[in-house]
Each structure stands twice: as C-alpha cells, then as structure tokens.
C-alpha positions, 0 to 999 in steps of 0.5 A: 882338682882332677876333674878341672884338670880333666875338664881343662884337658878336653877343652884344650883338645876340643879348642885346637880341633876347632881351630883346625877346622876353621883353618882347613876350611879357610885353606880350601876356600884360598887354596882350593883342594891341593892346599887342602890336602897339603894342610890336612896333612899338618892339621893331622899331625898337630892333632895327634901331637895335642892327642899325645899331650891329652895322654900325657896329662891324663896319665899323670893325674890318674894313678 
C-alpha cells in the first residue's frame, strides 16, 4: 500500500511538472519572454503548491 501511494505521489509531482513545462514553452513561443516570465511566476508558485501536497501526503503515510 505505501509504496502505490508513494508511486502515485511521484507521479502526480512528475505529471503537473511536465504540464508546466509544456505551458512555459507555449507561453514563450505566443507571448514571447515578457509572458514567460509572467507565467514563470505562476508555473513556480503552483509547483511549490504540488510540492506542499507531495509533503503532506508523504507525511501522512510514514509514521
């Protein structure tokens, strides 16, 4: 059981960094580097918010 929930956990961090890559690089390419940086900002405050779940959860599995 923990090491699906710890595989699931990394997936989950894994997937929403891909989607942000693939959104930066798409941002850049429409917006060039002014709406980069605008959604480097929002790519790295949503990723720090998947890292606080990622701890979270990783607490509430390991005792």
């Amino acid at each position: 059981m923990l090491r699906f929930n710890l595989r699931r956990t990394v997936s989950m961090t894994l997937g929403a960094a891909e989607r942000a890559a693939g959104d930066a690089r798409a941002w850049l390419e429409d917006d060039g580097p002014a709406g980069y940086e605008a959604h480097k900002a929002a790519v790295e405050r949503n990723l720090g918010e998947v890292g606080n779940r990622v701890v979270a959860r990783l607490s509430a599995l390991i005792p």
